[in-house]
C-alpha positions in Angstrom: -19.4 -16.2 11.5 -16.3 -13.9 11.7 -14.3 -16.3 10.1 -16.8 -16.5 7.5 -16.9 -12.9 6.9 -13.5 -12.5 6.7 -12.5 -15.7 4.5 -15.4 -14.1 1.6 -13.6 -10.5 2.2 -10.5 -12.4 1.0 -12.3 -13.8 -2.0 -13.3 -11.4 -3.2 -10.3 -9.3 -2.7 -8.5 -11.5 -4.8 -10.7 -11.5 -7.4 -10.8 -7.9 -7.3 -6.8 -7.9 -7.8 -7.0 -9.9 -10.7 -10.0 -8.4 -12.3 -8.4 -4.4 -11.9 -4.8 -5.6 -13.7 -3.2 -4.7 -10.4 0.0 -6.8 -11.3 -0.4 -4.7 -14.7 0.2 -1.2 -13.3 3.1 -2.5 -10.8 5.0 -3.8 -13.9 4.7 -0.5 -15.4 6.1 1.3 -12.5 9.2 -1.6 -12.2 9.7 -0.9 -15.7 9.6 2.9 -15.4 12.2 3.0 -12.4 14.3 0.5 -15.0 14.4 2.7 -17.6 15.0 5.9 -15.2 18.0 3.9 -13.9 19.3 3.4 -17.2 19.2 6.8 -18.0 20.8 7.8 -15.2 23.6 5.5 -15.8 24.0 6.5 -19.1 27.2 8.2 -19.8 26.1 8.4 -23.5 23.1 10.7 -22.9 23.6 14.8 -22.2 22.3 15.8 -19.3 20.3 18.2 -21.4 18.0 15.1 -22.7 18.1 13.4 -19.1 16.7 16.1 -17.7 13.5 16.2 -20.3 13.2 12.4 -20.2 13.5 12.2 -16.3 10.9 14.7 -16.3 8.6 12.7 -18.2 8.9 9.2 -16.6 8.2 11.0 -12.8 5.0 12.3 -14.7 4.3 8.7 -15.7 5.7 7.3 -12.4 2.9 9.9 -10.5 -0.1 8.9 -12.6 0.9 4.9 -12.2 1.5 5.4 -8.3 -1.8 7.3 -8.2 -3.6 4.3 -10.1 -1.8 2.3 -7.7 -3.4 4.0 -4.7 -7.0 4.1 -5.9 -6.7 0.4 -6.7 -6.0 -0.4 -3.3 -8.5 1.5 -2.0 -10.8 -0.3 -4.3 -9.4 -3.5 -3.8 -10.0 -3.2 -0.1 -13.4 -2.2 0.2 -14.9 -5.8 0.9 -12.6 -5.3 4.5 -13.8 -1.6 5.1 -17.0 -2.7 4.3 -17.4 -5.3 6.3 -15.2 -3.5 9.6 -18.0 -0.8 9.4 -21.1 -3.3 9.5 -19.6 -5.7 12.2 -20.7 -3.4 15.2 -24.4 -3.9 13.6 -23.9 -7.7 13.3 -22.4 -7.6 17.1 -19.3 -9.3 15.4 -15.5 -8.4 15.9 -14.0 -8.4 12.6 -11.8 -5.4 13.2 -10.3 -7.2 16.3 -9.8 -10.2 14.7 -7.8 -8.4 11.1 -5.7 -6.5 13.7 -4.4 -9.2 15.8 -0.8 -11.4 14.4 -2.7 -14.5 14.1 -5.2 -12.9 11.9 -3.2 -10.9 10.0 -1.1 -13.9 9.1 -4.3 -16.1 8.5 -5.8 -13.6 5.6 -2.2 -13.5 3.8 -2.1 -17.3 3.8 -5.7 -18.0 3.0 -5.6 -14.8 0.2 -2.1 -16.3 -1.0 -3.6 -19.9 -1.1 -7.1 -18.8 -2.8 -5.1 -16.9 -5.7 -2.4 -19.9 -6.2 -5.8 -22.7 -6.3 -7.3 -19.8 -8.3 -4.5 -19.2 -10.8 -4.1 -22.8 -11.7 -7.3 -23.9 -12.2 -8.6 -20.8 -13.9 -9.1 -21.6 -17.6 -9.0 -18.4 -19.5 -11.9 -18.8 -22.8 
């Protein structure tokens, strides 16, 4: 039954990834940090202007981490969820997640649902 549990928790983690554009928002901050390199770099832009356009892309850098954050929380509420009702179903989900062996198992099974997932999805 804990197995159980745990293998729909990573279902539907997964599904929650790719329904909230997770990958979306971590592009944007990659390309953020890009472009902030770049200016950086840049021996063609005053320091003047660097210091208004850093200014701005640490703005858009905080509001993307911050989305970043609640969509983790989000994305892991099937675990918290289920850690909090396992002492009412006399189950030991917590024990399990914790332990080496079932940390590793969710990655592979999450990893191995989203590849199966991703290639036979057909978008409509």
């Amino acid at each position: 039954m804990n197995i159980a549990i745990i293998a729909l928790c990573c279902i539907v983690t997964v599904e929650l990834v790719l329904f909230t554009r997770f990958f979306t928002i971590t592009k944007k901050i990659s390309s953020i940090y890009h472009k902030t390199k770049w200016v950086i770099t840049s021996h063609g832009i005053s320091d003047h202007w660097k210091e208004k356009v850093l200014q701005k892309y640490a703005c858009l850098n905080f509001i993307n981490t911050l989305k970043l954050m609640i969509l983790l929380i989000v994305v892991f509420i099937p675990f918290y969820v289920a850690i909090a009702l396992s002492p009412y179903m006399h189950l030991q989900i917590e024990t399990i997640l914790i332990a080496p062996s079932g940390i590793i198992g969710t990655t592979l099974f999450a990893t191995i649902y989203g590849m199966m997932r991703k290639k036979h999805y057909v978008k409509k």
